[in-house]
C-alpha positions in Angstrom: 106.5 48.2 190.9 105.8 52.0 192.1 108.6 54.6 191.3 109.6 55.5 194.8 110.2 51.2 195.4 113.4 49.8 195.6 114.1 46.1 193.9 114.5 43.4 196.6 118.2 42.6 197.3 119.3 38.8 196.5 118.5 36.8 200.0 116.3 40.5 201.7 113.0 39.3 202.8 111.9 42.9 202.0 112.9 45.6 199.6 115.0 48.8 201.4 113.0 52.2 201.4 114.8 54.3 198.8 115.4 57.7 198.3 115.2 60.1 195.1 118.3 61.3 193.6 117.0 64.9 194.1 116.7 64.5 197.4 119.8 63.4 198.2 121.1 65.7 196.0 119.9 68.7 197.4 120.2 67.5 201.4 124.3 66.6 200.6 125.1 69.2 198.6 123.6 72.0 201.1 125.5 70.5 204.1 128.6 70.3 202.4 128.3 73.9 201.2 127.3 75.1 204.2 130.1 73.0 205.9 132.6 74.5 203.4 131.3 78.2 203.3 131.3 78.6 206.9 134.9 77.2 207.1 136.1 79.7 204.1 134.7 82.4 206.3 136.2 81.5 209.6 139.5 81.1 207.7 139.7 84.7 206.5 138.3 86.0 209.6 141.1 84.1 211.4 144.1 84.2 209.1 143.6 88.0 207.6 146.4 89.1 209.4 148.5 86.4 209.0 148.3 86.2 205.3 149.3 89.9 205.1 153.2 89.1 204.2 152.6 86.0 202.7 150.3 87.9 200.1 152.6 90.5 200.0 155.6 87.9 198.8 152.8 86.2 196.5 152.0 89.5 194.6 155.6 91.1 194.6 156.5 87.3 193.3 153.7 87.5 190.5 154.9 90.9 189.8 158.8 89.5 189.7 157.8 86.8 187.1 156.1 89.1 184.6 159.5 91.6 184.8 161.6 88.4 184.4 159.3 87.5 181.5 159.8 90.5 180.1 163.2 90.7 180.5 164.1 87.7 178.7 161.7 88.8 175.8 164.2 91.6 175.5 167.6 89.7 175.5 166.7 86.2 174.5 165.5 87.2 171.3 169.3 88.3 170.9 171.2 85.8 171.5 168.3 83.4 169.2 169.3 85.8 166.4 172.7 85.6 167.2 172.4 81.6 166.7 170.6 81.5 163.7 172.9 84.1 162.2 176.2 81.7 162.9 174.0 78.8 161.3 173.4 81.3 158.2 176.8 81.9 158.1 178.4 77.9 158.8 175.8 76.7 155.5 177.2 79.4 153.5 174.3 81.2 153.3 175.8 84.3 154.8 179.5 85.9 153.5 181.9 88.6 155.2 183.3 89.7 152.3 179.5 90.2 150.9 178.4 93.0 152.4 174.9 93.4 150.1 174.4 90.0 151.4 174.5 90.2 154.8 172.8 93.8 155.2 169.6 91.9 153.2 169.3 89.2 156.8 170.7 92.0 159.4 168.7 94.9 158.4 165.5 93.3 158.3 166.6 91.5 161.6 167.3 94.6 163.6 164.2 96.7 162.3 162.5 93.7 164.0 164.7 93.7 167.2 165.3 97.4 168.0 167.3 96.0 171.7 170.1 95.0 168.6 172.2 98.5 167.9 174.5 97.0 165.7 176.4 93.7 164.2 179.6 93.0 164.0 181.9 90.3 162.5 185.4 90.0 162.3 188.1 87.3 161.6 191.6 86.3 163.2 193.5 88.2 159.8 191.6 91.7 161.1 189.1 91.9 158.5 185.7 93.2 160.0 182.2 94.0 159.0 179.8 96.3 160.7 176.0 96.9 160.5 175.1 100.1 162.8 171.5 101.4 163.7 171.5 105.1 163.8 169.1 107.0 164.2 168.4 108.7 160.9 170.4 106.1 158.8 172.6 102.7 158.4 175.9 103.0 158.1 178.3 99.8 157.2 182.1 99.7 157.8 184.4 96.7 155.9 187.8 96.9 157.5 190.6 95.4 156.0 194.2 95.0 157.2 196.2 92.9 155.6 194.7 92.8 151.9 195.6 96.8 151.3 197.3 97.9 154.4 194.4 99.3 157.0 191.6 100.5 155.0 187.9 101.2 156.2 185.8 101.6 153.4 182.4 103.4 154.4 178.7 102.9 152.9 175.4 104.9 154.4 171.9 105.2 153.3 168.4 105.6 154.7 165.2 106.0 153.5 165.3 109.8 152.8 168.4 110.3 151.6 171.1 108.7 148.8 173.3 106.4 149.6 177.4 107.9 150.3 180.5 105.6 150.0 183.6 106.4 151.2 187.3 104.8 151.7 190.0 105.7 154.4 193.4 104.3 153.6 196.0 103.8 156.7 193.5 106.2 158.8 195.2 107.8 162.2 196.5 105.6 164.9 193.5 106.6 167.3 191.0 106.0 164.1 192.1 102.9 163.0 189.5 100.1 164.0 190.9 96.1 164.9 188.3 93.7 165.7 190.8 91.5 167.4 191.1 94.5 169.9 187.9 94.8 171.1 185.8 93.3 174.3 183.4 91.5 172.2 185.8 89.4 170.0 188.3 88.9 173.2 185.6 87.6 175.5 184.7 84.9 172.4 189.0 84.2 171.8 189.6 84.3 175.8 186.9 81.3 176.5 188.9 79.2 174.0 191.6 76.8 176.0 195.0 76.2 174.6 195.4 73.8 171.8 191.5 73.0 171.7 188.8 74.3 169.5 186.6 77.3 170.0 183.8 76.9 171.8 180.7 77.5 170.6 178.4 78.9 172.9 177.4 82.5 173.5 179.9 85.2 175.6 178.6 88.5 176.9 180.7 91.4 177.5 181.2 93.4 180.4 179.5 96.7 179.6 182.2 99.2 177.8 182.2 102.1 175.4 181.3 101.0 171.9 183.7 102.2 169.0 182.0 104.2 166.9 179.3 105.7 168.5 181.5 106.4 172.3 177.5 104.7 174.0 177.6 102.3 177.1 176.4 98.5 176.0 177.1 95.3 176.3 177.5 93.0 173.6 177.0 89.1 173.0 179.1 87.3 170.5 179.8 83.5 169.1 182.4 81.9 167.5 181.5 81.0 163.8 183.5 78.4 161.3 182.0 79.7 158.5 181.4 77.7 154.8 184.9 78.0 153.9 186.8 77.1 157.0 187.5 80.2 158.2 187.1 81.3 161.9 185.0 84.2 162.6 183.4 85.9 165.6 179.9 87.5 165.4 178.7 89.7 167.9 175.1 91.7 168.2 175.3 95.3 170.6 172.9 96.1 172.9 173.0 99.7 174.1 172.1 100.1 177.9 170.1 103.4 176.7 167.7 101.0 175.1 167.7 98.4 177.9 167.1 101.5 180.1 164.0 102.4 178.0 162.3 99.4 178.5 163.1 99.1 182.4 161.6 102.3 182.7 158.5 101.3 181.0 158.3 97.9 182.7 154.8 98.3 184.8 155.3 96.4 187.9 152.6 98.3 189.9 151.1 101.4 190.5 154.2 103.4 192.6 156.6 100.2 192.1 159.4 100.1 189.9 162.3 97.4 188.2 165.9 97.7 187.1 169.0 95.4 186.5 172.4 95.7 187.6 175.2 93.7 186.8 177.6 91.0 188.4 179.0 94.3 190.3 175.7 95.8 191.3 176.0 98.6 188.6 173.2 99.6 187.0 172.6 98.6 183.5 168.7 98.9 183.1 167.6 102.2 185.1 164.2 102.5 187.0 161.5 104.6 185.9 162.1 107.1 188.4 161.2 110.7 188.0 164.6 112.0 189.0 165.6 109.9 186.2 163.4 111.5 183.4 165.8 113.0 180.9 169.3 112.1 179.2 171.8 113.8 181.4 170.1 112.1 184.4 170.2 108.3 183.0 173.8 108.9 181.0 175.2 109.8 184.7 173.6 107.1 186.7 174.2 103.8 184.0 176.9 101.9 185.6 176.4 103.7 188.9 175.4 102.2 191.9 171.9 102.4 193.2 173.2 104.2 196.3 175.1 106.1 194.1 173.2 108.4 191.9 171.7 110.7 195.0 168.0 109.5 194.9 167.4 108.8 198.6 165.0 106.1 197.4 167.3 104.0 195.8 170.3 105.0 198.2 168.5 103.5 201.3 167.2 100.3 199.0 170.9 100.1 197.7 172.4 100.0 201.1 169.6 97.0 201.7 170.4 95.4 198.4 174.3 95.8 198.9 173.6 93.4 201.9 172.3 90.7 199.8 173.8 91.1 197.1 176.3 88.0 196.9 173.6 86.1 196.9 173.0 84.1 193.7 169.3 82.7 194.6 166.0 84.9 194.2 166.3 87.1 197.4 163.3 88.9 198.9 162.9 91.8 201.5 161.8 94.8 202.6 163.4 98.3 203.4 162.4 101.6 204.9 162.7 105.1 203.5 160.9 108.8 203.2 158.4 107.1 205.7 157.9 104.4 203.6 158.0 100.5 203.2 159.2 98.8 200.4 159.1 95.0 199.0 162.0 94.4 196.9 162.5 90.9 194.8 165.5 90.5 193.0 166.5 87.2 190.9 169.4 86.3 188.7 169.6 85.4 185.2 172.7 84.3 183.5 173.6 85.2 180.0 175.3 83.1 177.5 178.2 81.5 179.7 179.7 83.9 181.5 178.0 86.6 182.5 174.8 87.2 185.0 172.7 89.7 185.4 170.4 90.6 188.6 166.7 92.2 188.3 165.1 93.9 190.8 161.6 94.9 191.5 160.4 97.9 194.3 157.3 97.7 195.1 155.5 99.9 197.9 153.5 98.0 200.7 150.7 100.4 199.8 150.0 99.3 196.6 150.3 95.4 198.4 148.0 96.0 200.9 145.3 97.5 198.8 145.2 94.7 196.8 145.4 92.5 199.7 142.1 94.2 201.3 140.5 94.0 198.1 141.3 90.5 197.9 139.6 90.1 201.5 136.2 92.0 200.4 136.2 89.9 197.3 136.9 87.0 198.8 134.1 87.6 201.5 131.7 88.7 198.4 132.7 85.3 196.5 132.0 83.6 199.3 128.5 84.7 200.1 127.9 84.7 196.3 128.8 81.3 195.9 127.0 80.2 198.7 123.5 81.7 197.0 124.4 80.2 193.5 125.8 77.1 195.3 122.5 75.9 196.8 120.7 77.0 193.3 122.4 75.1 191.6 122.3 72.1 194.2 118.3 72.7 193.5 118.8 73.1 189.6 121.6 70.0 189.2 119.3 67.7 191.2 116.6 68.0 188.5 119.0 67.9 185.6 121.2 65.3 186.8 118.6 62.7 187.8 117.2 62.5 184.2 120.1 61.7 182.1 121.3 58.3 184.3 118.8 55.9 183.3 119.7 57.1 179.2 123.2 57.0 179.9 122.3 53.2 181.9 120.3 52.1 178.4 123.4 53.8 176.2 126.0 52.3 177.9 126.3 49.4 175.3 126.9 52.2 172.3 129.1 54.1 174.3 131.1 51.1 175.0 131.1 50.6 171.1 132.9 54.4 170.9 128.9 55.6 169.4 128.3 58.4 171.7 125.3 59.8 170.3 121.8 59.5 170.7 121.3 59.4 174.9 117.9 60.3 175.7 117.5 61.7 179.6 114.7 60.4 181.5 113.5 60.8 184.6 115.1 58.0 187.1 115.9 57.3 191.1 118.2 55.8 192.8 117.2 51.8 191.5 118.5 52.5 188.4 122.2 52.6 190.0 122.9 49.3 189.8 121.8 48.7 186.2 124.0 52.2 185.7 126.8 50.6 187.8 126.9 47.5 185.6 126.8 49.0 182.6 129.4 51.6 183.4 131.7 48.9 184.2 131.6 47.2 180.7 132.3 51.4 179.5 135.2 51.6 181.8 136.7 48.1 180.7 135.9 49.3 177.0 137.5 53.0 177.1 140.1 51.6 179.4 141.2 49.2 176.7 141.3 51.9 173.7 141.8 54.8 175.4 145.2 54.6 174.3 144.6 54.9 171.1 144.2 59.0 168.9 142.4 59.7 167.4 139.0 58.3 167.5 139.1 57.8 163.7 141.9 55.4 164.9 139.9 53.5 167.9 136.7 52.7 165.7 138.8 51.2 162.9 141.0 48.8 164.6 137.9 47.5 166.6 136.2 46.8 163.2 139.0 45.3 162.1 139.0 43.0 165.9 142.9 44.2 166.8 143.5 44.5 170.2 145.5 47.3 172.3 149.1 45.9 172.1 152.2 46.9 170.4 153.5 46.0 166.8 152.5 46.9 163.6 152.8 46.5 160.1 154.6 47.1 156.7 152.6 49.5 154.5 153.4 52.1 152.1 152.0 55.6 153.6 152.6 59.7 152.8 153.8 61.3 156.3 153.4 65.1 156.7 155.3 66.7 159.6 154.5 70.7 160.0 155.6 73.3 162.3 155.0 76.4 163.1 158.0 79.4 162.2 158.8 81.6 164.7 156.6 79.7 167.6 158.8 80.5 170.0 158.6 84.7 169.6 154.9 84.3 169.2 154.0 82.2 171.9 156.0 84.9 173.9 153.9 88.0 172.4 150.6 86.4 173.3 149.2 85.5 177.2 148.8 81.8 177.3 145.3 81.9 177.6 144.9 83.8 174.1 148.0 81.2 172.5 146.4 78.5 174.0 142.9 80.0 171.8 144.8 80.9 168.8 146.4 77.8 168.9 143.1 75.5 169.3 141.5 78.0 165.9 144.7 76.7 164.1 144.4 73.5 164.7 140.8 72.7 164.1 141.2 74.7 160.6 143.9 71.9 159.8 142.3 69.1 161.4 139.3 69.6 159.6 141.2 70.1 156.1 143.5 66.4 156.6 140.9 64.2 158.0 138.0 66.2 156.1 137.8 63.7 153.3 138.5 60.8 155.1 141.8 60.4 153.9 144.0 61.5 156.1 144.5 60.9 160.2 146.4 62.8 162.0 148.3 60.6 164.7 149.6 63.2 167.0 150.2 66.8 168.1 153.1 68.0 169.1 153.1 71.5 170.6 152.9 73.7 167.6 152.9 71.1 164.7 151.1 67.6 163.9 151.8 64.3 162.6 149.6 62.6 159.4 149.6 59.8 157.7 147.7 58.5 154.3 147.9 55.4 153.7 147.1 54.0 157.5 144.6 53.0 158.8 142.8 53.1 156.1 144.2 51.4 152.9 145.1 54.5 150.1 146.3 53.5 146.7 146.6 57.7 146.3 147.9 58.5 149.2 150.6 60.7 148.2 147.9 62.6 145.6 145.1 63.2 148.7 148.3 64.0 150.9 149.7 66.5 148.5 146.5 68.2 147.9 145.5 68.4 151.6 149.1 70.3 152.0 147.8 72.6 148.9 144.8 72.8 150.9 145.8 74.0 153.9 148.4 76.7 153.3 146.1 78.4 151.3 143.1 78.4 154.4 146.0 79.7 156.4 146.9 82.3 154.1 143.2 83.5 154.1 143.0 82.5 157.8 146.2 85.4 158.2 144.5 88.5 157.0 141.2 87.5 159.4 143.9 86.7 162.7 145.3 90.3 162.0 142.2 91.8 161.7 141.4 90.5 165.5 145.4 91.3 166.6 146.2 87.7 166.4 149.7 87.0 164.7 149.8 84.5 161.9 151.0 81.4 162.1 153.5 80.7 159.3 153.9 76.5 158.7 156.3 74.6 157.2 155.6 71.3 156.2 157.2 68.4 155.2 156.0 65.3 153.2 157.6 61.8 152.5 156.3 58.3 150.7 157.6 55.2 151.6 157.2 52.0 153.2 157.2 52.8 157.3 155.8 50.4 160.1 152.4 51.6 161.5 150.9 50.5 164.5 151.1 50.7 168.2 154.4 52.1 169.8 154.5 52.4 174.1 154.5 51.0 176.4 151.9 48.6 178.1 150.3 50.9 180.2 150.4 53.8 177.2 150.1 53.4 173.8 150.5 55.7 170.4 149.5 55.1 167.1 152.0 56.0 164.7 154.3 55.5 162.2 158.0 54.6 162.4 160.7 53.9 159.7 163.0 56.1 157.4 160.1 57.4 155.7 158.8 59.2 159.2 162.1 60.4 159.6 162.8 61.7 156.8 159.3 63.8 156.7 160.4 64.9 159.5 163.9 66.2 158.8 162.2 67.5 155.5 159.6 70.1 158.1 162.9 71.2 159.8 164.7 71.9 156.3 162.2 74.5 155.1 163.6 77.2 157.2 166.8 76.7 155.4 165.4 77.1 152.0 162.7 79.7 153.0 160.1 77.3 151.7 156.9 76.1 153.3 156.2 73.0 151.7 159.2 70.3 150.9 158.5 66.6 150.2 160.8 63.5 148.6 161.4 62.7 145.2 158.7 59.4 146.0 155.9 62.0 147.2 156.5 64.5 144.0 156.1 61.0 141.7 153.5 59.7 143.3 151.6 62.8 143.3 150.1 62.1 139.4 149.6 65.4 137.5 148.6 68.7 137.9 151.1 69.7 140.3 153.6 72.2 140.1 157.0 71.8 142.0 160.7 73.3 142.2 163.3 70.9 142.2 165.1 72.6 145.4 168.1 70.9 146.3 169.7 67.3 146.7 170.6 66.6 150.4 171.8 63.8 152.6 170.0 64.4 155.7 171.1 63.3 159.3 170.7 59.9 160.1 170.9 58.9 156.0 173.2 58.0 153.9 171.6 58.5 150.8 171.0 61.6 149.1 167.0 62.9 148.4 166.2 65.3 146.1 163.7 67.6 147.9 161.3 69.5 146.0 159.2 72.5 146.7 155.2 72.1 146.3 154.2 75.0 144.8 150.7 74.4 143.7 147.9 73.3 141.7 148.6 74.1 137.8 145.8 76.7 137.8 147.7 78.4 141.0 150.6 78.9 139.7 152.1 82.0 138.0 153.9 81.9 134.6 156.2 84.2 136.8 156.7 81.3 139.4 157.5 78.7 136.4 160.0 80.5 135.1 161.6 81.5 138.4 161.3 78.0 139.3 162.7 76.7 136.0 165.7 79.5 136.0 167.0 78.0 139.5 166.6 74.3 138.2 168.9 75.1 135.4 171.3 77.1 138.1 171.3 74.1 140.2 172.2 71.5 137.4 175.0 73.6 136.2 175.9 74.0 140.2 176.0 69.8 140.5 177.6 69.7 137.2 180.4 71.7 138.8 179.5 74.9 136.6 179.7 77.3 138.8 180.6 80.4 136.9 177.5 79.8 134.9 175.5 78.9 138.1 176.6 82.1 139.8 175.5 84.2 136.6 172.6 82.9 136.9 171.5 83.0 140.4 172.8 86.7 140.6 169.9 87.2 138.3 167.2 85.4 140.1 168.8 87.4 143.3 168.0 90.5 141.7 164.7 89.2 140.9 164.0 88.0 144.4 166.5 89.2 146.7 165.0 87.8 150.0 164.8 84.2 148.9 166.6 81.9 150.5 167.8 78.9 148.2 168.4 81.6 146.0 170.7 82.9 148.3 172.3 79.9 149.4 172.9 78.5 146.4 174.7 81.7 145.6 177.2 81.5 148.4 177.8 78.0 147.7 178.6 77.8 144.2 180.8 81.6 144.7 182.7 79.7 147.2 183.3 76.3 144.5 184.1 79.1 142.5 186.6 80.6 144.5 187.7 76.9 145.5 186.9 73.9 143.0 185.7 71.4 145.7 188.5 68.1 145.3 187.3 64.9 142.7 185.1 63.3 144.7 182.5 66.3 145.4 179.1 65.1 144.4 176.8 68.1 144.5 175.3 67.2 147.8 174.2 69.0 150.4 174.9 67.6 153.8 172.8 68.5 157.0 173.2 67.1 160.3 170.7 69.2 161.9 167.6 67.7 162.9 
């Protein structure tokens, strides 16, 4: 039969003329880009005007979400801090009374968040603590009241100078410093309703004077229940002189400009205004008034804003002055639970418009260069797309069997459809069927093995690794989503490729910044704990060489914590009907899991189960950490740090591993003299590690108060 013949049709006395794929190709695809170029023209033509304010709200809109974005990178980091540092504190990890110990979290803390001017803690007896940020130094002030009379004892250091201490003993009346007097612990004791217990979300002030340094901020504070019982609050400053140096450098457009006010329309975050270049300028205008402050600009846009104002949803206008027209957005944001405040962004119609006429000529340009490429490529995917149907018609079997490799494109017409269609059909049924099912690895061996797509599972004894990634949240926000999403995709083929690289491992899902593996399942492991451990091992040390190359490119690195279990867990299908995931389920997930979330706790990145660290054979290393009863378990685990291969690890890291060992056993053993003496040692050996540091506080507070008979050592987390 010749090429350009079509087969005759079942009951056709003759066969229907046919027509190359080419050809239709290129007559379809030229009327329907005419068609739609033609129409994209006439639109603009037609709607150019119309689209003027509509554009304008667009772009003034796009402009409004990068300043709210950048916004809430300045004060959300804040109050995140502020929670982590009440967790520090309710686990014991963190003191009042120890001052060394809390300036070791703070001071690191507000060198990396310079919007944070200063901490501040104080309890319901008076006593206070203070971290301040000046500019050449640190200062800390202890207040007591009640212990010696009023005292304030003094301490302040930097990097080019000693460090001074310094007591004051029942100072003046109008020197004399209260914590219970002041807005930021108030605002925490004012939210709590008679007879009931604190609350224990985040209060904002109202902006005020701050203490010691006589600056405007605004302060957000919690109420803590620290370790021993006792009620604190903790509050973080803000200074509106830094909130006004980044409104001022917030780039919103060319001429435009953005600044917040608060609930009363007083400025809090100052514009980056000319008239408002130098110190005397900004110190007069914060908590001004926008029509207030004599720049006829932002009187006449004041007077327009003051109209508005009540409003609590995003509000958009426009306003005139000095012969000018101006966009304005302004949207609310509420802090903590009490307090909003309102951003605004100015942008001149000028700078709009431009872009709006550039958007025309490159929108007339795209058209008439799509057009050009449009009908090449109609020419070009005629050719190309004709030869690979009658492979993918004779592949359609191995496709349907998940091989995907191997299609050969040939030259074909429009016959070959129906063999294509058929063939398709049996793909469709196939991929329909086991689509549900990730990873491929997954898909292939449960079709060898005959099971179909259906929930259930079954018993077997697997290693589960949870990880995440530290600090996603403040990295994701550094990076544009396009570059995260990159970074992200790098990080995750690195440990893709080290889990399932030895055909071990299969990772069964990703969540976000972290993953889910299993050994063990599918695939039958005897060692599954030893290839598990060792893929762990594995990958932290391809990240650590993968860090140096991501700063090298201005990529952050991706810190992970991971957490392993071994155990019996039920693996199969979990879903529904219509979706199904492979996975793992049973106390041995969850515990991996909680395991991943404890690592920040301990500063560790590797934690697995007393079965994982048995199972693991020889030639590991690992830190006894802790004993814990995690949430959603009654009995206790002891957790264990991973800390390497025996040829990767230090005699340094033995002995700091077997010095905190013995400081735990005498901690459990209820000696806690001789535990503190020797964790104050390993402090002073590694002052920023955390279950050095925790362990500290705990077993100075047993100190301080034996716990009662039936205290067993454990630690007790009920966070997830």
């Amino acid at each position: 039969m010749a090429d350009g013949e079509a087969s005759p049709e079942p009951g056709s006395s003759a066969p229907r003329r046919s027509i190359t794929i080419r050809r239709s190709l290129i007559r379809n695809l030229c009327l329907l880009i005419i068609v739609l170029t033609g129409a994209i023209l006439l639109t603009t033509v037609i709607t150019a005007e119309r689209i003027r304010s509509s554009m304008s709200e667009a772009l003034i809109e796009r402009a409004m979400g990068q300043v709210e974005a950048d916004v809430a990178g300045f004060l959300m980091p804040v109050e995140r801090s502020l929670l982590l540092s009440r967790d520090l504190l309710e686990n014991g990890v963190l003191d009042i009374d120890a001052g060394d110990g809390l300036n070791r979290v703070f001071v690191p803390m507000i060198e990396n968040l310079p919007q944070i001017s200063a901490v501040n803690i104080g309890d319901a007896e008076g006593r206070g603590f203070l971290l301040l940020r000046l500019p050449d130094r640190w200062r800390n002030r202890q207040v007591w009241t009640e212990r010696w009379g009023h005292r304030l004892e003094f301490r302040e250091w930097s990097d080019d100078a000693p460090e001074t201490r310094w007591t004051v003993d029942d100072p003046p009346e109008d020197e004399r410093y209260d914590p219970r007097t002041r807005d930021w612990y108030q605002v925490v004791e004012a939210a709590r309703a008679p007879g009931e217990a604190a609350p224990d979300q985040i209060y904002w002030t109202r902006p005020y004077r701050f203490f010691t340094t006589g600056q405007l901020g605004v302060t957000a504070a919690v109420h803590v229940t620290d370790a021993s019982g006792r009620e604190l609050v903790l509050a973080f400053d803000v200074l509106l002189s830094d909130l006004t140096e980044f409104t001022q450098r917030l780039e919103v457009s060319e001429n435009g400009f953005g600044f917040v006010v608060d609930a009363d329309a007083r400025l809090l975050g100052l514009p980056g205004l000319a008239q408002l270049g130098n110190d005397a300028a900004r110190e007069r205008a914060l908590l001004q008034r926008p029509g207030e402050i004599g720049i006829e600009l932002l009187r006449d846009g004041g007077r327009a804003l003051a109209e508005r104002f009540p409003e609590r949803l995003p509000t958009l206008f426009s306003f005139e002055s000095e012969g000018k027209t101006f966009w304005v957005q302004t949207r609310t944001v509420e802090l903590g639970a009490n307090q909003s405040i309102r951003m605004v962004v100015a942008v001149p119609e000028r700078d709009l418009v431009g872009a709006i006429t550039q958007q025309r000529f490159f929108l007339l340009g795209a058209a008439l260069l799509g057009f050009a490429v449009a009908v090449a490529m109609a020419f070009w995917l005629a050719r190309r797309y004709g030869v690979p149907l009658a492979a993918l018609a004779r592949n359609s079997q191995r496709i349907g069997a998940l091989e995907l490799g191997g299609i050969a494109p040939v030259q074909t017409r429009l016959r070959e459809l129906q063999q294509l269609a058929t063939e398709q059909e049996r793909m469709r049924v196939t991929l329909d069927s086991f689509s549900r099912y990730v990873p491929m690895e997954i898909v292939r061996e449960l079709m060898a093995r005959g099971e179909a797509a259906r929930i259930g599972g079954e018993r077997r004894s697997v290693t589960a690794l949870f990880t995440d990634v530290r600090s996603f949240t403040s990295i994701a926000e550094r990076l544009a989503p396009e570059a995260l999403t990159a970074h992200m995709a790098e990080y995750f083929e690195e440990l893709l490729g080290i889990i399932q690289g030895d055909g071990f491992g299969t990772v069964t899902q990703l969540n976000g910044d972290g993953l889910i593996a299993l050994w063990g399942a599918p695939i039958d492991d005897a060692a599954h704990a030893q290839h598990a451990t060792q893929a762990v091992l594995r990958c932290r040390n391809r990240l650590g060489e993968l860090a140096a190359l991501w700063q090298a490119r201005g990529l952050p690195e991706l810190p992970t914590r991971f957490g392993l279990a071994s155990g019996p867990a039920v693996i199969g299908n979990v879903g529904a009907r219509s979706r199904l995931v492979y996975t793992g389920m049973g106390d041995t997930m969850n515990l991996a899991s909680r395991l991943e979330g404890l690592g920040r706790f301990y500063g560790v990145s590797a934690l697995a189960s007393r079965a994982t660290r048995d199972a693991a054979g020889p030639g590991v290393v690992w830190r006894r950490v802790d004993s814990v009863r995690v949430k959603g378990k009654q009995q206790p685990v002891e957790i264990f740090e991973l800390l390497g291969n025996e040829s990767e690890v230090s005699d340094s890291q033995r002995e700091f591993a077997a010095a905190y060992e013995a400081a735990l056993e005498a901690y459990t053993a209820g000696e806690f003299r001789a535990a503190v003496a020797a964790l104050e040692s390993l402090c002073e050996l590694r002052p920023d590690d955390l279950s050095v540091q925790r362990l500290l506080g705990l077993a100075r507070q047993s100190e301080l108060h034996p716990p009662g008979p039936d205290w067993d050592g454990i630690s007790e987390f009920e966070v997830k």
